[in-house]
Legacy VTK file of the C-alpha trace (Angstrom):
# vtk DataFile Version 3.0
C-alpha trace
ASCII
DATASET POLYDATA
POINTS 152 float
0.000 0.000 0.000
1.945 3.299 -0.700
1.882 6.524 1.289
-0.887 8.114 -1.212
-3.380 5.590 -0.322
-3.129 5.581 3.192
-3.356 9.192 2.880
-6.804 8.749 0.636
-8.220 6.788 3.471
-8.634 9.721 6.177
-10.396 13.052 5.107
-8.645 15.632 6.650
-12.071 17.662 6.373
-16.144 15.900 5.634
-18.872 18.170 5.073
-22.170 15.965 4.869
-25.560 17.242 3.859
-28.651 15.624 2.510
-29.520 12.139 3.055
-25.922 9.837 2.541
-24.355 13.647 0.930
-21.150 14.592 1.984
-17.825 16.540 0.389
-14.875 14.641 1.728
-11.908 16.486 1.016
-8.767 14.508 1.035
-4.760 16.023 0.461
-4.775 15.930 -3.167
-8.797 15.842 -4.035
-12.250 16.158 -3.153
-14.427 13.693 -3.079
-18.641 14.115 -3.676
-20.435 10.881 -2.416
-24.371 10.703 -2.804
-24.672 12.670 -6.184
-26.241 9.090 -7.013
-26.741 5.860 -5.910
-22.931 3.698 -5.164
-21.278 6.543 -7.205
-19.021 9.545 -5.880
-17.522 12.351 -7.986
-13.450 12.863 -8.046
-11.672 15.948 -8.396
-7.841 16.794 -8.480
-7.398 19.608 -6.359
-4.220 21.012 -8.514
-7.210 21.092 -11.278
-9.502 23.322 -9.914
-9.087 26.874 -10.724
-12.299 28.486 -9.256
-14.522 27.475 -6.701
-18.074 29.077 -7.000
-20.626 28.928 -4.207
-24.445 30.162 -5.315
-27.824 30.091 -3.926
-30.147 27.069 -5.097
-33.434 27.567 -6.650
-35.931 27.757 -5.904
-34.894 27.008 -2.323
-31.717 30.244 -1.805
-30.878 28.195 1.791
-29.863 24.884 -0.604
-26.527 26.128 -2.207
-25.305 24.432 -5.252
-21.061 24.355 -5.199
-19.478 24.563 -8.951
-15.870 23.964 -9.659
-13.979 25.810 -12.546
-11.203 23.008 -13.704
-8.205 23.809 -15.655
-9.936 22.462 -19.214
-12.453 24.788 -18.923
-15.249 22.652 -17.732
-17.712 23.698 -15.195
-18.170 20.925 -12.666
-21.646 20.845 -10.069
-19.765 19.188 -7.217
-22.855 19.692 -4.965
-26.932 20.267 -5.150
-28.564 21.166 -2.225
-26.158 21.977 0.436
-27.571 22.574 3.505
-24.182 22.554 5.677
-23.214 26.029 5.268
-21.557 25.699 8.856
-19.318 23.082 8.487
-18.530 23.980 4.728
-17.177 27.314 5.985
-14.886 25.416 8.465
-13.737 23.399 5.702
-13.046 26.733 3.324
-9.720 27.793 5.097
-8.080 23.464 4.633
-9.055 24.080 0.500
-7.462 27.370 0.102
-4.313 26.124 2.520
-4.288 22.814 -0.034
-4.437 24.708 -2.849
-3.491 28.342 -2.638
-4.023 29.159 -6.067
-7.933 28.185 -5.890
-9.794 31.094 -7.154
-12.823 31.534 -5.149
-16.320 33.253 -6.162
-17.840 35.075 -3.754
-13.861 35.799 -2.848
-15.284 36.418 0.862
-16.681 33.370 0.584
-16.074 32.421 4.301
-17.393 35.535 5.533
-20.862 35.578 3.352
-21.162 31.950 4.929
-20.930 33.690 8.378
-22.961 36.459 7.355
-25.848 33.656 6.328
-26.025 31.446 9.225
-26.079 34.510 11.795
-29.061 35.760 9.730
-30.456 32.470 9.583
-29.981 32.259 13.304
-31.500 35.882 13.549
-34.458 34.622 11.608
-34.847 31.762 13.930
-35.046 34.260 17.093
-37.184 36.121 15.539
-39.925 33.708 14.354
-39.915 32.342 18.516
-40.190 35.853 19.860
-42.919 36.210 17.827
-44.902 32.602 18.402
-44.396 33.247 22.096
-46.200 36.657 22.072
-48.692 35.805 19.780
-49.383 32.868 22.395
-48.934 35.402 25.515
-51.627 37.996 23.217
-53.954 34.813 23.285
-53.793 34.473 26.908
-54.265 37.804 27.934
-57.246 38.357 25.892
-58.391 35.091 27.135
-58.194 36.576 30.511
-59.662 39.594 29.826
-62.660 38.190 27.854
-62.991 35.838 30.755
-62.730 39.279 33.535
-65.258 41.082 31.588
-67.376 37.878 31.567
-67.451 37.475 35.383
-68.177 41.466 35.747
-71.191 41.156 33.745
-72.439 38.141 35.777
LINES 1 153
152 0 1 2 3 4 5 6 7 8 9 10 11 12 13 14 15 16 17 18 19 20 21 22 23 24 25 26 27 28 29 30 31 32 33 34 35 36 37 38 39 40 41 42 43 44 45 46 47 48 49 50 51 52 53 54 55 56 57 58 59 60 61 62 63 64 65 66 67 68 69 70 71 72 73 74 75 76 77 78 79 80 81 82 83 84 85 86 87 88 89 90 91 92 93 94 95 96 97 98 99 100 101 102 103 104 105 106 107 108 109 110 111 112 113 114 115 116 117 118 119 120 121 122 123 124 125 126 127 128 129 130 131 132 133 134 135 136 137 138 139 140 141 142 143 144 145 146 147 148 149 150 151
């Protein structure tokens, strides 16, 4: 067994999303798993030239993660990404890997920060507001039922 495989057998970084998804990135590659059934999408990292991260449609929270290669193809590594969290963590390990990677946002990292604290933001906000329309139903509850017992 030489050195590269026994390298290939330990991510240094996994991003999983979706049902059996995940991004496995390896020293010299990353590796897509789940794009279909049994079959997982290889790419040389020294081949990659830009790495482009969009919103999904119709869905803007599923991203969809494109590779620019060296040949000119355009590669869609992933559909649906859900993991923006640990995708950002494994941002800095890709540009360390492979220094020349282009990447589109080029803040990349810091619009996937940007996006989960609005997303938790979002989430805040939609309790706050469940719990005082709840609280709103219980005080008029107990006002209807004050008024009722005056009238009585």
């Amino acid at each position: 067994m030489s050195d590269n495989e026994i390298v290939r057998k330990h991510p240094i970084s996994v991003v999983r999303f979706g049902m059996g998804k995940e991004i496995q990135l390896y020293y010299d590659e990353l590796v897509i798993t789940g794009i279909e059934q049994d079959q997982e999408l290889r790419v040389q990292l020294d081949a990659m030239r830009r790495l482009t991260l969009v919103p999904g449609e119709p869905t803007p929270s599923k991203l969809v993660l494109m590779a620019d290669m060296d040949d000119g193809e355009t590669i869609i590594l992933a559909e649906g990404m859900t993991n923006a969290k640990d995708f950002r963590e494994m941002l800095p390990k890709i540009t360390e890997l492979c220094p020349n990677l282009q990447l589109d946002p080029p803040d990349m990292g810091e619009q996937l920060r940007q996006a989960l604290n609005n997303k938790r933001a979002w989430n805040i906000t939609c309790y706050v507001a469940c719990i005082m329309v709840c609280l709103l139903v219980y005080v008029l509850y107990l006002l209807v039922a004050f008024l009722g017992s005056l009238h009585h």
